[in-house]
Backbone and ligand atoms as CSV (ligand in chain L), in Angstrom:
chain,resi,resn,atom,element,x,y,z
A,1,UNK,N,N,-42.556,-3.843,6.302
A,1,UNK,CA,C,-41.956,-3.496,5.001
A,1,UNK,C,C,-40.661,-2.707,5.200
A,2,UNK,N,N,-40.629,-1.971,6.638
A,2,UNK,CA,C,-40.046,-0.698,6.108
A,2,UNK,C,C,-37.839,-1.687,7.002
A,3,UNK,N,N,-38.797,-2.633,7.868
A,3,UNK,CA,C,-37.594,-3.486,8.713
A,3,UNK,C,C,-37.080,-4.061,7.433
A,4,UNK,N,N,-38.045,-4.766,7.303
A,4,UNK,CA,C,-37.498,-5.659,5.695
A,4,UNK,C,C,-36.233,-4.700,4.817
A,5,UNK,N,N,-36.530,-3.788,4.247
A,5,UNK,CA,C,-35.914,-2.374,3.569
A,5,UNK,C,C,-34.508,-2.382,4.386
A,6,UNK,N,N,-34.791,-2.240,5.808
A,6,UNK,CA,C,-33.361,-2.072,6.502
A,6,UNK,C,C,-32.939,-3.450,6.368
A,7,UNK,N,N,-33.220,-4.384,6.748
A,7,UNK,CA,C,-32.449,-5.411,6.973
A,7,UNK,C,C,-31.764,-6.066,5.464
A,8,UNK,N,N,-32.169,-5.620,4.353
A,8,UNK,CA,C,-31.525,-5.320,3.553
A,8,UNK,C,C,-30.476,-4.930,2.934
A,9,UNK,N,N,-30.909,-3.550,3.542
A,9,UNK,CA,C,-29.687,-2.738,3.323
A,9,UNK,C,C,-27.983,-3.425,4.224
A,10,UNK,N,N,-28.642,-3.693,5.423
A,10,UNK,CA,C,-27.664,-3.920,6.625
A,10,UNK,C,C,-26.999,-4.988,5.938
A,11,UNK,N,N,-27.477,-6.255,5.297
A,11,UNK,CA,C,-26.834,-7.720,4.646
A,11,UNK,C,C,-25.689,-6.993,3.609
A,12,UNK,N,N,-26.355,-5.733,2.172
A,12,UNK,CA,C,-25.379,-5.486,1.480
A,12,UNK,C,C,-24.405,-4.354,2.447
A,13,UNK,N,N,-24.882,-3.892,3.519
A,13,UNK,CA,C,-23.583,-2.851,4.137
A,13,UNK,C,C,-22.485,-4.282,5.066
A,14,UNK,N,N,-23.157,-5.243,5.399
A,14,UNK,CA,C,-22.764,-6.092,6.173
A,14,UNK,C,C,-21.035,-7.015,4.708
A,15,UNK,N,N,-22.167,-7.491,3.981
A,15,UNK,CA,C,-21.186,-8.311,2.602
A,15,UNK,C,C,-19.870,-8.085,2.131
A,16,UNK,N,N,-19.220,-6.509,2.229
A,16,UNK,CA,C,-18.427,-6.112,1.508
A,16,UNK,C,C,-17.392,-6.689,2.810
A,17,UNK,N,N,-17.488,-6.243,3.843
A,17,UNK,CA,C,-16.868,-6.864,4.685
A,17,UNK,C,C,-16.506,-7.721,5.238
A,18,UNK,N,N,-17.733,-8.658,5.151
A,18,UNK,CA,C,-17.277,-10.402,5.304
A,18,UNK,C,C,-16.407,-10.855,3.940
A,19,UNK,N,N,-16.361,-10.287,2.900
A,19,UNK,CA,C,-15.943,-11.023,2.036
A,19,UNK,C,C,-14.143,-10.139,1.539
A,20,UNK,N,N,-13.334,-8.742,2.727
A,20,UNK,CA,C,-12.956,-8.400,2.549
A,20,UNK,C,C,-11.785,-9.347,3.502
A,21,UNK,N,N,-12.568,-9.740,4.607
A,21,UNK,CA,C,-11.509,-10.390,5.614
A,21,UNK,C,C,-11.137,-11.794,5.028
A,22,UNK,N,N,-12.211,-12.289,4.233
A,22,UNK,CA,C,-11.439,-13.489,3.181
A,22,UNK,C,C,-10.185,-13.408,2.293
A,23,UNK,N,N,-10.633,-12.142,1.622
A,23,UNK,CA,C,-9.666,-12.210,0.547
A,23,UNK,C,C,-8.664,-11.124,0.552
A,24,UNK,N,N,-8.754,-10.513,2.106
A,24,UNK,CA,C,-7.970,-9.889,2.718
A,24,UNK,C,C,-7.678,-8.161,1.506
A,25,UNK,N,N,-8.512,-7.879,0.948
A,25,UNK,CA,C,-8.919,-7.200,0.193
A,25,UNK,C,C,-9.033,-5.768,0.625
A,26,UNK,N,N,-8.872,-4.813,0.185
A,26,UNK,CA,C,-9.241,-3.398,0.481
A,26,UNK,C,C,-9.671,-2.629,-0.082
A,27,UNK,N,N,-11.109,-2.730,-0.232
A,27,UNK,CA,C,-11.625,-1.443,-1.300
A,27,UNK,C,C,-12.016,-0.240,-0.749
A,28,UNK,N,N,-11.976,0.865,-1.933
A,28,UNK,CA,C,-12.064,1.981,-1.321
A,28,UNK,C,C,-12.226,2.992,-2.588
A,29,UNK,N,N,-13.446,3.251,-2.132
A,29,UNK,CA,C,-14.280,3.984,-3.477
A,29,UNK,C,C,-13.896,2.691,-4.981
A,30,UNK,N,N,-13.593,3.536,-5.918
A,30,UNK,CA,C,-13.148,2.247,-7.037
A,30,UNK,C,C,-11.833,1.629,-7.059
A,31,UNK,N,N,-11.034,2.000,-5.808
A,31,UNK,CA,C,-9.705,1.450,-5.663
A,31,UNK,C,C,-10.016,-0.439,-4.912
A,32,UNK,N,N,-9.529,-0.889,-5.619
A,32,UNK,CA,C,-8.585,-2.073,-4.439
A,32,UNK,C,C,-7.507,-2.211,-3.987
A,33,UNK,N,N,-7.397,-2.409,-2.920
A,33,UNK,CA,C,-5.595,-2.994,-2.407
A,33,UNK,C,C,-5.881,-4.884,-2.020
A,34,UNK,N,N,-4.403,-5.354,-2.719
A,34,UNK,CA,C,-4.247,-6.381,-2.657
A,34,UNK,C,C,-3.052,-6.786,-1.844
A,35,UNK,N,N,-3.037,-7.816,-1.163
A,35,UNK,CA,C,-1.659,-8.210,-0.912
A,35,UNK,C,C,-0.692,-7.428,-0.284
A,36,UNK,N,N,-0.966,-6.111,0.827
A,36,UNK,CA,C,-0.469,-5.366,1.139
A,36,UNK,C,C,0.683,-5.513,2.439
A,37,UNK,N,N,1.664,-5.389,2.553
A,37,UNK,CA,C,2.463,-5.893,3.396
A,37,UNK,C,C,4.029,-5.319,3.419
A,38,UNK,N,N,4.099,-4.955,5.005
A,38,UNK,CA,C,5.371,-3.784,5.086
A,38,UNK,C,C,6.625,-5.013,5.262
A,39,UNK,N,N,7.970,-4.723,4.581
A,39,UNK,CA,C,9.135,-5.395,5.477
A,39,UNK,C,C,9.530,-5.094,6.391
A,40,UNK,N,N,9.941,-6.086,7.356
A,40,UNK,CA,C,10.522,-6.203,9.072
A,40,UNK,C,C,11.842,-5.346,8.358
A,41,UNK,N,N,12.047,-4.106,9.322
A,41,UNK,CA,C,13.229,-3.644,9.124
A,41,UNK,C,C,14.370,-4.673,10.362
A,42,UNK,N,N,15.915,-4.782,9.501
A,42,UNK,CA,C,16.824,-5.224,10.538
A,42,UNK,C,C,17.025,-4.516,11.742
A,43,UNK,N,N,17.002,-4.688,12.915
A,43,UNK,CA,C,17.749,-4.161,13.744
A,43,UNK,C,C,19.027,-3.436,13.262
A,44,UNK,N,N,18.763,-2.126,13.294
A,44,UNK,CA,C,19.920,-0.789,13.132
A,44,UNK,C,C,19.757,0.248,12.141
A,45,UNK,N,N,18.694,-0.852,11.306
A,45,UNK,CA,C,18.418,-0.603,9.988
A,45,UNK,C,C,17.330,1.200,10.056
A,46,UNK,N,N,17.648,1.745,9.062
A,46,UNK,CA,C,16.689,2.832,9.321
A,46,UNK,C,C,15.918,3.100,8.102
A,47,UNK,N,N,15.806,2.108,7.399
A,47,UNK,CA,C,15.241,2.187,6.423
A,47,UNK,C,C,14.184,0.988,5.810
A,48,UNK,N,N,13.073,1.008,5.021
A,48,UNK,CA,C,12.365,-0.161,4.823
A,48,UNK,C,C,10.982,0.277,3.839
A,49,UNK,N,N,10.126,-0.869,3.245
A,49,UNK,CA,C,9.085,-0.412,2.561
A,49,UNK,C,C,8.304,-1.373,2.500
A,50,UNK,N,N,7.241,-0.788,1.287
A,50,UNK,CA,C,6.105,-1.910,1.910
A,50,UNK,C,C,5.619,-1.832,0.020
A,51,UNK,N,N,4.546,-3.314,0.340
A,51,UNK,CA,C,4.606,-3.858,-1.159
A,51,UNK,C,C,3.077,-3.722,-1.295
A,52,UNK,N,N,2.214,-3.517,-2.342
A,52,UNK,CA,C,0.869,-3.748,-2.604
A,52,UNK,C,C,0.374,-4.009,-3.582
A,53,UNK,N,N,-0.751,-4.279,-4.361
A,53,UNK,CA,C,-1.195,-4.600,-6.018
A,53,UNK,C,C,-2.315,-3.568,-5.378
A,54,UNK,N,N,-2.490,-2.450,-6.487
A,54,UNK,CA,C,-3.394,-1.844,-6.408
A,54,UNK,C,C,-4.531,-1.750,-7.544
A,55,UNK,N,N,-6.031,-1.774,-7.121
A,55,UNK,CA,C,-6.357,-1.923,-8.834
A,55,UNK,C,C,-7.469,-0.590,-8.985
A,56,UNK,N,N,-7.332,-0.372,-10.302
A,56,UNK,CA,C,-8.523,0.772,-9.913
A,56,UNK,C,C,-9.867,0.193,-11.469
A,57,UNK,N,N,-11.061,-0.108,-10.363
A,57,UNK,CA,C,-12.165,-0.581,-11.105
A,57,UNK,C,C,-13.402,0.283,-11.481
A,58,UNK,N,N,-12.594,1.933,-11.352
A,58,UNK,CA,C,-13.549,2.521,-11.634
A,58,UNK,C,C,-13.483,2.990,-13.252
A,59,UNK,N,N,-13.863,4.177,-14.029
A,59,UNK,CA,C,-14.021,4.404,-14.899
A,59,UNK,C,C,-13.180,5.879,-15.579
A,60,UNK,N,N,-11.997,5.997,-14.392
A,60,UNK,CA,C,-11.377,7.231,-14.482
A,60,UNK,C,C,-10.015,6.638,-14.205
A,61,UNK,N,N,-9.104,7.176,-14.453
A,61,UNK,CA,C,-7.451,7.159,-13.844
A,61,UNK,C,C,-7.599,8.076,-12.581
A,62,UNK,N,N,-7.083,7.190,-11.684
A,62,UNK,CA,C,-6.196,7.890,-10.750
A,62,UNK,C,C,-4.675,7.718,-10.354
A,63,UNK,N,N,-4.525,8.486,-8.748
A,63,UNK,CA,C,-3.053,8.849,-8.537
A,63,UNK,C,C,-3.118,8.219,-7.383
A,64,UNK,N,N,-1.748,7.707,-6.989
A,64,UNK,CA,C,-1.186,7.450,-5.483
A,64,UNK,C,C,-0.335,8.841,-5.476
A,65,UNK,N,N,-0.624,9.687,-4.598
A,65,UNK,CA,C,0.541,11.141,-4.760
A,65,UNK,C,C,1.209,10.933,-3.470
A,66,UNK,N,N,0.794,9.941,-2.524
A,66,UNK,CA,C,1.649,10.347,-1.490
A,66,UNK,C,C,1.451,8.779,-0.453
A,67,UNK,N,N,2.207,8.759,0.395
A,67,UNK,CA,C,1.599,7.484,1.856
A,67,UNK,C,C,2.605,8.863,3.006
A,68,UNK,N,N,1.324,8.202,4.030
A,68,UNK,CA,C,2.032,8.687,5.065
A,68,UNK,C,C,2.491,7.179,6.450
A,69,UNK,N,N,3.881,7.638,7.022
A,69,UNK,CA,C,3.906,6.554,8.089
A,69,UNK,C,C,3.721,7.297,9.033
A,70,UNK,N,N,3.703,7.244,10.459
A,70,UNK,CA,C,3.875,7.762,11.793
A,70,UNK,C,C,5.886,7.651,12.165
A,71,UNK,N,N,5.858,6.096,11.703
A,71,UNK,CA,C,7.275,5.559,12.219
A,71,UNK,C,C,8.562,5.643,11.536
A,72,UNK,N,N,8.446,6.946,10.316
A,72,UNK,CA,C,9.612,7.176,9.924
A,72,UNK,C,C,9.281,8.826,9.596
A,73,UNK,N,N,10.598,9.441,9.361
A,73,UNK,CA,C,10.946,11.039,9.299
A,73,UNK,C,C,10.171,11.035,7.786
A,74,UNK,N,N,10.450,10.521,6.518
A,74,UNK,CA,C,9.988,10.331,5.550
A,74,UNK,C,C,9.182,9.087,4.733
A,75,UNK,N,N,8.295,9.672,3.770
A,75,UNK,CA,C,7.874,7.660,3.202
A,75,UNK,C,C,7.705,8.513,1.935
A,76,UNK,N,N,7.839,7.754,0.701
A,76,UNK,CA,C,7.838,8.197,-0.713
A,76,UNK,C,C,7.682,6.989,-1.287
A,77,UNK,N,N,7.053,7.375,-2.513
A,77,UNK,CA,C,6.845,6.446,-3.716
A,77,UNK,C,C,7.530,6.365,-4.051
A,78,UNK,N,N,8.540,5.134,-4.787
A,78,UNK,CA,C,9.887,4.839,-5.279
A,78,UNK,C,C,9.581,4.042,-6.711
A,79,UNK,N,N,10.406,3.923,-7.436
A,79,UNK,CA,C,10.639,2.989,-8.277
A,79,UNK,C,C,11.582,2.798,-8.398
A,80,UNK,N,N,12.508,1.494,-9.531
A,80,UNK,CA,C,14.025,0.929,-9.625
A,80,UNK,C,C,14.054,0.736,-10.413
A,81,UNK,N,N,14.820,1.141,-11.342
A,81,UNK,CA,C,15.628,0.879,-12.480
A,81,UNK,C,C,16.857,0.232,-12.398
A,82,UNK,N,N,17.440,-0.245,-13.310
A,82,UNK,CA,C,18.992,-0.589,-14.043
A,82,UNK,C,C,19.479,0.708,-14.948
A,83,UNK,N,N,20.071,0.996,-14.156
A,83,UNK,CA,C,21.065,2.225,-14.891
A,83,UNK,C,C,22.599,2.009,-14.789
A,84,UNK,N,N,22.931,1.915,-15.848
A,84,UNK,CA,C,24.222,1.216,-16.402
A,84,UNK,C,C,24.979,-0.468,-15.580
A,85,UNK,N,N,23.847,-1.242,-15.048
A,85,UNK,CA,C,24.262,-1.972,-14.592
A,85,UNK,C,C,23.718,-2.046,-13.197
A,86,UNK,N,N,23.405,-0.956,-12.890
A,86,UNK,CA,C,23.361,-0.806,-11.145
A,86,UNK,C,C,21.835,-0.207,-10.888
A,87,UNK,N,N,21.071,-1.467,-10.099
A,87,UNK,CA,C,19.917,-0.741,-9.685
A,87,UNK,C,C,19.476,0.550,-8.758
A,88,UNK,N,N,18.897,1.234,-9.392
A,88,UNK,CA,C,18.908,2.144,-8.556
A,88,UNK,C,C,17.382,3.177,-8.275
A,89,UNK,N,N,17.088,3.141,-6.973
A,89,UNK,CA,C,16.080,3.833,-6.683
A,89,UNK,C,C,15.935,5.101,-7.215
A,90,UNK,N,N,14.662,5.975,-6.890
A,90,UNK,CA,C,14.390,7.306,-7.104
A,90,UNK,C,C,12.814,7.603,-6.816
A,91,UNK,N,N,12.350,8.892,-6.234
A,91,UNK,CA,C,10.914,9.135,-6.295
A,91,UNK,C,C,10.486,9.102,-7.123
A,92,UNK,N,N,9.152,8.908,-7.635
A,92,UNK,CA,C,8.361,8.673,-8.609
A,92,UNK,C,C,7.648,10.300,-8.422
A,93,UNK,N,N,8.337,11.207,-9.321
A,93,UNK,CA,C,7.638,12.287,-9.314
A,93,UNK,C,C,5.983,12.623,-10.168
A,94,UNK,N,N,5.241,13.314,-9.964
A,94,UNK,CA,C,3.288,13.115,-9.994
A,94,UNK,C,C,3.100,12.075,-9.681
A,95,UNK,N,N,3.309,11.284,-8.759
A,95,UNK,CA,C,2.486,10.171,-8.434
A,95,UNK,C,C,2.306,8.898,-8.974
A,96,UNK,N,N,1.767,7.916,-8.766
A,96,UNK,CA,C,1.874,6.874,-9.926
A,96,UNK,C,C,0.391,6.516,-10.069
A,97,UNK,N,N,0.388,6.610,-11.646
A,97,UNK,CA,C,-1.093,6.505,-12.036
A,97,UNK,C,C,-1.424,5.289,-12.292
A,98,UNK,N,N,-2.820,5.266,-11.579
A,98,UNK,CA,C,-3.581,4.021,-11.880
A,98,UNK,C,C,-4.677,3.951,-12.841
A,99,UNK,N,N,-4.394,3.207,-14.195
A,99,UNK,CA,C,-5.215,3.992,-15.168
A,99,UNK,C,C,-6.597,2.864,-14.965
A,100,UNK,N,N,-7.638,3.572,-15.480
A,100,UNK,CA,C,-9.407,2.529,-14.884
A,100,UNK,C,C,-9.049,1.108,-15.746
A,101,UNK,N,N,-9.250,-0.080,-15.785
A,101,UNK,CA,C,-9.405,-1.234,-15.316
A,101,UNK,C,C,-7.900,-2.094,-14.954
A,102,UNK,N,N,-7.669,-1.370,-14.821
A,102,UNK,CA,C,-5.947,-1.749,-14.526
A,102,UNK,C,C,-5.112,-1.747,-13.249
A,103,UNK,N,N,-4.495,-2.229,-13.018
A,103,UNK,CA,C,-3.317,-2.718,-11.542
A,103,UNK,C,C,-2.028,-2.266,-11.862
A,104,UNK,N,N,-1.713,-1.724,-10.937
A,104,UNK,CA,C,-0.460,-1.306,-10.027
A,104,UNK,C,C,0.306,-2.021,-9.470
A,105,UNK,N,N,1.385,-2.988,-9.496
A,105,UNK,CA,C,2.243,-3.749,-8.876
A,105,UNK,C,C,2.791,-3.404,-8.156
A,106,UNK,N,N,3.237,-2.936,-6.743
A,106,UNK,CA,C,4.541,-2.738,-6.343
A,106,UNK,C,C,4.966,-3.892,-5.499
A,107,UNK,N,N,6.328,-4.074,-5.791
A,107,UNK,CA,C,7.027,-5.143,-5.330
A,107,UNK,C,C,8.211,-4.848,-5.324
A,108,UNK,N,N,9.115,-6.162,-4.619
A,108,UNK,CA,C,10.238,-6.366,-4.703
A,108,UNK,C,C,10.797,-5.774,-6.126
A,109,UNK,N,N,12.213,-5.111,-5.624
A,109,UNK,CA,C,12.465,-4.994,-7.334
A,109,UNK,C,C,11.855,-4.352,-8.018
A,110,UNK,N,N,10.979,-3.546,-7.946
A,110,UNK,CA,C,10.232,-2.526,-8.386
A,110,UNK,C,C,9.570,-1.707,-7.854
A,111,UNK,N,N,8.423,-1.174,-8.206
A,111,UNK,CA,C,7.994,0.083,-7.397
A,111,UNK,C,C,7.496,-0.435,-6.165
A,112,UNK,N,N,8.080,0.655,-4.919
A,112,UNK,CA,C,7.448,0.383,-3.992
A,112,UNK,C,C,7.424,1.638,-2.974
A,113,UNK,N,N,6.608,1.378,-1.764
A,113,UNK,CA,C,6.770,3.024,-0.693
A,113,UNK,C,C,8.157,2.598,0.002
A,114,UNK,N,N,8.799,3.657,0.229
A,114,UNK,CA,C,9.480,3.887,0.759
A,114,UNK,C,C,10.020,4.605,2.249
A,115,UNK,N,N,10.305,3.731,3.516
A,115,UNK,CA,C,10.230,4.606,4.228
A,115,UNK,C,C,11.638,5.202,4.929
A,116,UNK,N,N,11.864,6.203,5.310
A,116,UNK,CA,C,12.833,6.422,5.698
A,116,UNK,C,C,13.435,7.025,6.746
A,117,UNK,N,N,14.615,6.956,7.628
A,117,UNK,CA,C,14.566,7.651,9.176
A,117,UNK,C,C,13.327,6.914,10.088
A,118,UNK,N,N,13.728,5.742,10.261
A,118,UNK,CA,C,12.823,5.126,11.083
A,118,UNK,C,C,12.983,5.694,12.312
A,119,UNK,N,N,11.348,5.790,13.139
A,119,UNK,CA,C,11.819,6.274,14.692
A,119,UNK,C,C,11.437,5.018,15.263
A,120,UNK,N,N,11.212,3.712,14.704
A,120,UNK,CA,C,11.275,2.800,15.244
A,120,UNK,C,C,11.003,1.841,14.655
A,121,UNK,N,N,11.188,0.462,14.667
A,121,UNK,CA,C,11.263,-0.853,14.202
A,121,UNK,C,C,10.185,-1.691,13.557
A,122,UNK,N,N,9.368,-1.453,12.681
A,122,UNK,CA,C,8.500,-2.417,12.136
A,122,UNK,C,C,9.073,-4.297,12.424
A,123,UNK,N,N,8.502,-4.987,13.209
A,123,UNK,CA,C,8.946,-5.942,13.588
A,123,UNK,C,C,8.058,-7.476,12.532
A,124,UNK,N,N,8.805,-8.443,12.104
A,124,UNK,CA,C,8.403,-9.700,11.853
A,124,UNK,C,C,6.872,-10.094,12.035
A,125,UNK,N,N,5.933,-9.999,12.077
A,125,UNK,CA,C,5.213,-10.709,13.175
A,125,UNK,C,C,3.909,-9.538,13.264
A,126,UNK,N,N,4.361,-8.292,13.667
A,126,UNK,CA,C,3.246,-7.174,14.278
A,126,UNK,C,C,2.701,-6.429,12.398
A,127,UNK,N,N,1.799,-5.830,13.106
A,127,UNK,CA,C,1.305,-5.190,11.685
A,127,UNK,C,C,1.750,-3.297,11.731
A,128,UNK,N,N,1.492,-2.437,10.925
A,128,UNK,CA,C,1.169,-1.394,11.119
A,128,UNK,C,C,0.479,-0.239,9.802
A,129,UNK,N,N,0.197,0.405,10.193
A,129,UNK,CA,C,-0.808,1.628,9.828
A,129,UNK,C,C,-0.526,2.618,9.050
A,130,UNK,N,N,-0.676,2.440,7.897
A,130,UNK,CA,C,-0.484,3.089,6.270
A,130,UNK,C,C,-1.532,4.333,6.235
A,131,UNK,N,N,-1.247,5.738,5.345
A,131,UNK,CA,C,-2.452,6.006,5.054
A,131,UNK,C,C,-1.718,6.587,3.411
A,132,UNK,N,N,-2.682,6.059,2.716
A,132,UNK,CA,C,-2.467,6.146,1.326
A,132,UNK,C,C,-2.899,7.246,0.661
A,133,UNK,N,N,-2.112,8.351,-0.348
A,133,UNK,CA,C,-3.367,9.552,-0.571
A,133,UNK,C,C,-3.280,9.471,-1.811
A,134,UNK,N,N,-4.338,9.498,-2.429
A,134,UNK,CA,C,-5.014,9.580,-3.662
A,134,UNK,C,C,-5.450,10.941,-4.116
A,135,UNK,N,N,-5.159,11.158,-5.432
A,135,UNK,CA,C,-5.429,12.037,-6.060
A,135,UNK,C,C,-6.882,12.623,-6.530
A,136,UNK,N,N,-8.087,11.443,-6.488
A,136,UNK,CA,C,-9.175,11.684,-6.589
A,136,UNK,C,C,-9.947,10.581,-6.088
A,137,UNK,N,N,-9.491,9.527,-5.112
A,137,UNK,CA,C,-10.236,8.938,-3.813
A,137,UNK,C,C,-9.862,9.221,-3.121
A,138,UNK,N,N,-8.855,10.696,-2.443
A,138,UNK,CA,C,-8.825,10.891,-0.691
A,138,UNK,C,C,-7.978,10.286,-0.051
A,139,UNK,N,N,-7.620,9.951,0.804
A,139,UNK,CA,C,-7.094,9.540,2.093
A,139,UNK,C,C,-7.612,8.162,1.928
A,140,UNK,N,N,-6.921,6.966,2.468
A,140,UNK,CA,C,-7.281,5.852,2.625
A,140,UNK,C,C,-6.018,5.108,3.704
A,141,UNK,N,N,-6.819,4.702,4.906
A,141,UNK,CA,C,-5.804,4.367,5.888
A,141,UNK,C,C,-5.789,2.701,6.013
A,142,UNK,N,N,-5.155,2.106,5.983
A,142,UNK,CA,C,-4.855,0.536,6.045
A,142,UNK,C,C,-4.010,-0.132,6.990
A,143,UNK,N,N,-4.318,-1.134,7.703
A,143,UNK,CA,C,-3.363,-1.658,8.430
A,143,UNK,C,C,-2.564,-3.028,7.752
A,144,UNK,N,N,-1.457,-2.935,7.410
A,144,UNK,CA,C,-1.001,-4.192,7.111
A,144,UNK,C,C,-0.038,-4.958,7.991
A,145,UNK,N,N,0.278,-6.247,7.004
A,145,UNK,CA,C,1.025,-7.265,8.225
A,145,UNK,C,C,2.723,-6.964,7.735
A,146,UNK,N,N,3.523,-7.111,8.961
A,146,UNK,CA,C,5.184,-6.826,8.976
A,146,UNK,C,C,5.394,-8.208,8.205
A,147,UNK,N,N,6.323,-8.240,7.292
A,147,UNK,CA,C,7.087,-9.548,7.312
A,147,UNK,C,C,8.498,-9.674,7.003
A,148,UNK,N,N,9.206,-10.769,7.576
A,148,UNK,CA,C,10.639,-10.779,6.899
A,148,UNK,C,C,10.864,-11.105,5.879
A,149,UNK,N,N,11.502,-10.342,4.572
A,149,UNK,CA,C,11.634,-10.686,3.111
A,149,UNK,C,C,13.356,-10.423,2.948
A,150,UNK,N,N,13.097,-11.585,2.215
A,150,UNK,CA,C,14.339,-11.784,2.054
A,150,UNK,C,C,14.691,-11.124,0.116
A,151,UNK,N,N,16.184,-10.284,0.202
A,151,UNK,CA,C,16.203,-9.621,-1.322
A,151,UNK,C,C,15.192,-8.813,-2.438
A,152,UNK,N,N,16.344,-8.330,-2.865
A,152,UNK,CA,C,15.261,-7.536,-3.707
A,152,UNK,C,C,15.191,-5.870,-3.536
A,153,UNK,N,N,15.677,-5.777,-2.725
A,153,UNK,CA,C,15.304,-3.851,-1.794
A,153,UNK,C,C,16.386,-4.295,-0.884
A,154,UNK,N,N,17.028,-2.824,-0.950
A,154,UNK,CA,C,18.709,-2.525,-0.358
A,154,UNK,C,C,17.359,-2.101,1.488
A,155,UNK,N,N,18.066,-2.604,2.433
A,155,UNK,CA,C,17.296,-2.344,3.491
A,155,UNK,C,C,17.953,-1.699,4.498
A,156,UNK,N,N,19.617,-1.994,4.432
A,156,UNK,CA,C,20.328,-1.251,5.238
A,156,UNK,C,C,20.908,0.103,4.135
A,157,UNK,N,N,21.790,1.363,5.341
A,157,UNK,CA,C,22.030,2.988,4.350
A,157,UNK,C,C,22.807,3.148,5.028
L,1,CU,CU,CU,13.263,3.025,-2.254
């Protein structure tokens, strides 16, 4: 009875994970991350960011207040506007809230992390290591994939 009980448990501790590497998914507490993925900075370039859909399926609002990189001096939450013609970045001061059954876009052209003072090259091809901080889920560390994107986000400064 009591194997049965575990082996149970082990299938639903086992599930969340087989079905995370499908849909390449990231949950975490009532957060999801979707679609998460840094741009290949150019060679010289010292600057770059990374894109995600975030959803929160719990029953409260939360915050993104912060990401940390290893591979740049700074990383910040950004957003872009049109101000008088000319897009233009800025931090997203308190954080950006994720209100309960609702998604977070960041993308091209809109909100996204920001990193800055690279001490080295996010490349095409390789992945690397996010940690996301939340205002009332904690710390959440992710590895995503580099890619080359073309427009949309000023990449050279
Ligand atoms: Cu920016």
């Amino acid at each position: 009875m009591m194997i049965k009980k575990l082996f149970a448990l082990f299938l639903m501790l086992l599930w969340p994970s087989l079905s995370m590497a499908q849909t390449e998914t990231i949950t975490h507490g009532s957060l999801a991350i979707d679609r998460a993925v840094m741009r290949a900075a150019l060679p010289g370039s010292k600057v770059t960011a990374a894109y995600m859909t975030i959803t929160n399926n719990g029953a409260e609002a939360d915050r993104l207040i912060g990401v940390e990189f290893s591979g740049a001096k700074k990383s910040e939450i950004h957003s872009m506007e049109m101000d008088g013609g000319v897009m233009k970045m800025r931090p997203v001061t308190g954080g950006l809230e994720i209100k309960p059954g609702e998604s977070v876009t960041l993308e091209q052209g809109g909100l996204h992390l920001m990193f800055m003072g690279l001490t080295e090259r996010p490349a095409d091809g390789e992945t690397r290591t996010l940690t996301l901080i939340f205002q009332k889920s904690g710390s959440l560390t992710i590895t995503l994939p580099v890619k080359m994107m073309m427009g949309g986000h000023k990449t050279s400064s």
